[in-house]
TILUM-931123 format. One line per field, with one value per atom (N, C-alpha, C): residue in one letter; x, y, z; atom name. Coordinates in nm, 4 decimals. Each point is the difference from the previous one (the first is absolute). Example, Ala and Ser with C-alpha at 12.3 -4.5 7.8 and 13.67 -1.06 7.14 Angstrom:
BEGIN
lose <- (a a a s s s) .
px <- (1.3190 -0.0890 0.0900 -0.0350 0.0820 -0.0770) .
py <- (-0.5690 0.1190 0.1200 0.1050 0.1190 0.1090) .
pz <- (0.7800 0.0000 0.0000 -0.0720 0.0060 0.0730) .
ropa <- (N CA C N CA C) .
This chain:
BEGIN
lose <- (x x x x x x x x x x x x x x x x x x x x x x x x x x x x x x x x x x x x x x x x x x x x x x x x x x x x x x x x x x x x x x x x x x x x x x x x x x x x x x x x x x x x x x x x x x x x x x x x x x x x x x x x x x x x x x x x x x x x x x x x x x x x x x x x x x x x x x x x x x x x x x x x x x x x x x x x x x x x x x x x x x x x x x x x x x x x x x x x x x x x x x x x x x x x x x x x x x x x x x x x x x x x x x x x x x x x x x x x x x x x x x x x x x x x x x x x x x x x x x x x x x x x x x x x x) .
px <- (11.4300 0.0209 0.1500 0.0608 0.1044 0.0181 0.1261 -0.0013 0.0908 -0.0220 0.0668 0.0345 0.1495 0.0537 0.0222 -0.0946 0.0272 0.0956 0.0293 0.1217 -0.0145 -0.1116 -0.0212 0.0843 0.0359 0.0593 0.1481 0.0222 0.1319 0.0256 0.1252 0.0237 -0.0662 0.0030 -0.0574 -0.0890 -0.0796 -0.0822 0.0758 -0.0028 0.1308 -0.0183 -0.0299 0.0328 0.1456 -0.0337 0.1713 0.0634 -0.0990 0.0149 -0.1298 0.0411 -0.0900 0.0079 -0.0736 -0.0384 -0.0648 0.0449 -0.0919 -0.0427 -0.1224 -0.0147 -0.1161 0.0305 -0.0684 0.1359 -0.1084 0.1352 0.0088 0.1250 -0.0140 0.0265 -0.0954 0.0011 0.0067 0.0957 -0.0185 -0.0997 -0.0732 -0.0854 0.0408 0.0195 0.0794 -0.1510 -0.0906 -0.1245 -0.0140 0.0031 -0.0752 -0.0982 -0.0073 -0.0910 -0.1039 -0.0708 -0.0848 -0.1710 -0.0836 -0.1292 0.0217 0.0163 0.0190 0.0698 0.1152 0.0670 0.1151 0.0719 0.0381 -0.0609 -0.1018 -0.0957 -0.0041 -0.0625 -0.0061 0.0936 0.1316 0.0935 0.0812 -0.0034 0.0409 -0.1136 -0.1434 -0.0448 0.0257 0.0133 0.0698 0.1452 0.0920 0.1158 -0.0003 -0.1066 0.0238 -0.1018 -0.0795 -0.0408 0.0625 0.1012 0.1007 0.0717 0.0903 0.0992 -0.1031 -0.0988 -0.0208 -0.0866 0.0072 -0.0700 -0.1350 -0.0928 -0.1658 -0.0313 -0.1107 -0.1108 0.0618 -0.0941 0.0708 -0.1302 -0.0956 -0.1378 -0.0160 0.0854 0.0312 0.0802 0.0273 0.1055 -0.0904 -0.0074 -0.0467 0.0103 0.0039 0.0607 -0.1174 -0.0085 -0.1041 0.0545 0.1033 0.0560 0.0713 0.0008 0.1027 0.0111 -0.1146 0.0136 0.0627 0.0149 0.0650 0.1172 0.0490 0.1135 0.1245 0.0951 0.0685 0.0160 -0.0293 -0.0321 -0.1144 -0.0575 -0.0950 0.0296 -0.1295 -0.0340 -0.0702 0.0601 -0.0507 -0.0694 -0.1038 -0.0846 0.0595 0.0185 0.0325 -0.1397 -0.0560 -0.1381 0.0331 0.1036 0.0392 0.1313 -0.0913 0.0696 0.1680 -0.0656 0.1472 0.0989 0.0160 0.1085 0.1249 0.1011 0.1171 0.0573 -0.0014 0.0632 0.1267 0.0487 0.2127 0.0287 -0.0909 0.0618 0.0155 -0.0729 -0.0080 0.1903 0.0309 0.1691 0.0923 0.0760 0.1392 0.0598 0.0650 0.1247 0.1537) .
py <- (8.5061 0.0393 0.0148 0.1325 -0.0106 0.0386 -0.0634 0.0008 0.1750 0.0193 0.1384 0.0335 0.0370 0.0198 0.1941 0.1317 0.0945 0.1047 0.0614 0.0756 0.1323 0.0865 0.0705 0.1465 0.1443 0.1387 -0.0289 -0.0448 -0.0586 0.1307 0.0014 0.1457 -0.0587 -0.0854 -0.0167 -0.1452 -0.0274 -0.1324 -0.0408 -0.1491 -0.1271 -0.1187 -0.1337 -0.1355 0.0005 -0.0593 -0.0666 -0.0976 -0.1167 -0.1384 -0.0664 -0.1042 -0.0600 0.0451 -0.0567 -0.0242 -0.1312 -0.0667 -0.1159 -0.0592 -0.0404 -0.0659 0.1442 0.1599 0.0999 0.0836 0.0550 0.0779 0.1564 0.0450 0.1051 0.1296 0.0773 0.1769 0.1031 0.0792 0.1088 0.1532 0.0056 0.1108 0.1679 0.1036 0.1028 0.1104 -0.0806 0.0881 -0.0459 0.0696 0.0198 -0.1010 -0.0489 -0.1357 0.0538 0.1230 0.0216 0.0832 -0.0576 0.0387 -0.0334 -0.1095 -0.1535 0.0431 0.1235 0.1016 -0.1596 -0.0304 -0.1507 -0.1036 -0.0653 -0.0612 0.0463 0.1061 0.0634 0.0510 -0.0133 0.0137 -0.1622 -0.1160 -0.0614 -0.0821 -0.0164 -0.0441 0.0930 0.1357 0.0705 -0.0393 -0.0204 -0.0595 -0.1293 -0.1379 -0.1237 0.0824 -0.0049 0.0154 0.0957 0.1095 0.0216 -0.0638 -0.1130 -0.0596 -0.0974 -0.0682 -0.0759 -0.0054 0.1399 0.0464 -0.0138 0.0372 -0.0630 0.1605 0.0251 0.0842 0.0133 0.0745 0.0277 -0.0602 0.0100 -0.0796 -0.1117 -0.0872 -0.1814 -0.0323 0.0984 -0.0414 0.0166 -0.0461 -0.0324 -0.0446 0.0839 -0.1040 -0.1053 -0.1101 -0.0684 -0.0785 0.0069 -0.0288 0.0968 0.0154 0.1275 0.1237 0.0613 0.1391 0.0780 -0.0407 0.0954 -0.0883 -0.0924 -0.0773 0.0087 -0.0077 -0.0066 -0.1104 -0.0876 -0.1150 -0.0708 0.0656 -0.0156 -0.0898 -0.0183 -0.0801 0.0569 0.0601 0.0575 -0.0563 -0.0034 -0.0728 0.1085 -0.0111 -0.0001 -0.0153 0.0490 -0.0826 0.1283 -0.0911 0.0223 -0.1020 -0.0832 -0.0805 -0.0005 0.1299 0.0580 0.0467 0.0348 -0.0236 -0.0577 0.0324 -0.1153 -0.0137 -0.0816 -0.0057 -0.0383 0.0387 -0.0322 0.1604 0.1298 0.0702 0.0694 -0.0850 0.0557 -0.0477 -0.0974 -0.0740 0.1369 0.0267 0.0646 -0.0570 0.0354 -0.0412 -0.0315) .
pz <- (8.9043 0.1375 0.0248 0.0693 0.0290 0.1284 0.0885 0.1494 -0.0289 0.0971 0.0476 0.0834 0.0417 0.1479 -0.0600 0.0507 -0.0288 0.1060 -0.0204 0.0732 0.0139 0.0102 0.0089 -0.0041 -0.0397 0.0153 -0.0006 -0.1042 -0.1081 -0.0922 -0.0407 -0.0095 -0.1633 -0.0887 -0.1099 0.0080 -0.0913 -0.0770 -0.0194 0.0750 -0.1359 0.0751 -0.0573 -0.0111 0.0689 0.0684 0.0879 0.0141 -0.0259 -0.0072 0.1189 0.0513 0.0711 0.1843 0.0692 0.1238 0.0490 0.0459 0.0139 -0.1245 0.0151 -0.1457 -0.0367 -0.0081 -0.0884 -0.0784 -0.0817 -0.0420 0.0893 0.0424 0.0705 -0.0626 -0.0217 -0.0829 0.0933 -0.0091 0.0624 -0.0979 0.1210 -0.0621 0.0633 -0.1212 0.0066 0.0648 0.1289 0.0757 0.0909 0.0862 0.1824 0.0172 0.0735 0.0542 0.0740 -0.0581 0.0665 -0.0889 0.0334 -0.0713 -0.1361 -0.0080 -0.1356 -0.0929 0.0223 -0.1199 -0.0143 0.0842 -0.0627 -0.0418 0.0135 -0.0890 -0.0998 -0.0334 -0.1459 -0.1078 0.0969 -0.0872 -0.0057 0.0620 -0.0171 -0.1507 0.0541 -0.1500 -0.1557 0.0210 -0.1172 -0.0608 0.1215 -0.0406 -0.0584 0.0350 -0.0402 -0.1098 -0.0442 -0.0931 -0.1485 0.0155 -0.0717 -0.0041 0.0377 -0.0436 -0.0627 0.0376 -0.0688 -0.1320 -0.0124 -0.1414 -0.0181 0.1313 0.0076 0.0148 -0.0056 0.0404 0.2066 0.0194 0.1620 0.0876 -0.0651 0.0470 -0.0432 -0.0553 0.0157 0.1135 0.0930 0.1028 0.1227 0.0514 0.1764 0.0895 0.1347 0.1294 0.0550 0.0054 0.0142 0.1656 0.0536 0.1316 0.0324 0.1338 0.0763 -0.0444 0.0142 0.0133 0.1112 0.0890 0.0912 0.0304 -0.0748 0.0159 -0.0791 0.0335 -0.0717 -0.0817 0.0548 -0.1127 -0.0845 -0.0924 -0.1085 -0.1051 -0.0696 -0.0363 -0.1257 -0.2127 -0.0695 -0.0860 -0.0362 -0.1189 -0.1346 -0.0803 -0.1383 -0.0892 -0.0434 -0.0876 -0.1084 -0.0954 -0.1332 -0.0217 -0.1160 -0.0657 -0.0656 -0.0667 -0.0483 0.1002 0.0950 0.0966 -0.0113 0.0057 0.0035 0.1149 0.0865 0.1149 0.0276 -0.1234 0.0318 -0.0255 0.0145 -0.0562 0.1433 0.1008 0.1577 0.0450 -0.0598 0.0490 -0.0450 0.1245 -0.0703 -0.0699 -0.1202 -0.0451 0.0856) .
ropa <- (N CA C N CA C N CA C N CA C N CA C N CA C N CA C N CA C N CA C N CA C N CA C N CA C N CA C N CA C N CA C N CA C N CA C N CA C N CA C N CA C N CA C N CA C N CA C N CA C N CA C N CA C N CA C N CA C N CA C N CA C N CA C N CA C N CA C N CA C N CA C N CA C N CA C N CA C N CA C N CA C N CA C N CA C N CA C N CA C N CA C N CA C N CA C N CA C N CA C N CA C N CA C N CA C N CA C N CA C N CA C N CA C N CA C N CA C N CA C N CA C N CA C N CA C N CA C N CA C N CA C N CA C N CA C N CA C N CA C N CA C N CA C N CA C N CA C N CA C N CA C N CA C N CA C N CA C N CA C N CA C N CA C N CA C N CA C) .
């Protein structure tokens, strides 16, 4: 499970660091008719090297603050941290 503070029609995708206790991503799509949802689970799921259907919003869909289930093991979740 990872917390998520999303940021919706960002001129690109990218990890920023935190928000509160989520991590905050800006997503490079319009907040409208789930085109950010669907591009924010495509984005965690490319960095984190999974399938794009192991990623799911399981809290806050129309929120900016969600809540992603992960269901793939292989995942690495330091690869979500900026350098």
């Amino acid at each position: 499970m990872i917390a998520v503070h999303a940021q919706p029609g960002a001129k690109k995708s990218a990890v920023v660091g935190l928000h509160d206790q989520a991590l905050k991503i800006r997503i490079a799509a319009p907040p409208v008719e789930g085109k950010a949802n669907h591009a924010l689970t495509a984005f965690v799921a490319d960095v984190l090297g999974v399938a794009r259907r192991t990623v799911s919003i399981v809290k806050g869909e129309s929120s900016r603050e969600k809540l992603l289930l992960v269901a793939d093991t292989a995942a690495d979740p330091s690869r979500l941290f900026p350098d």
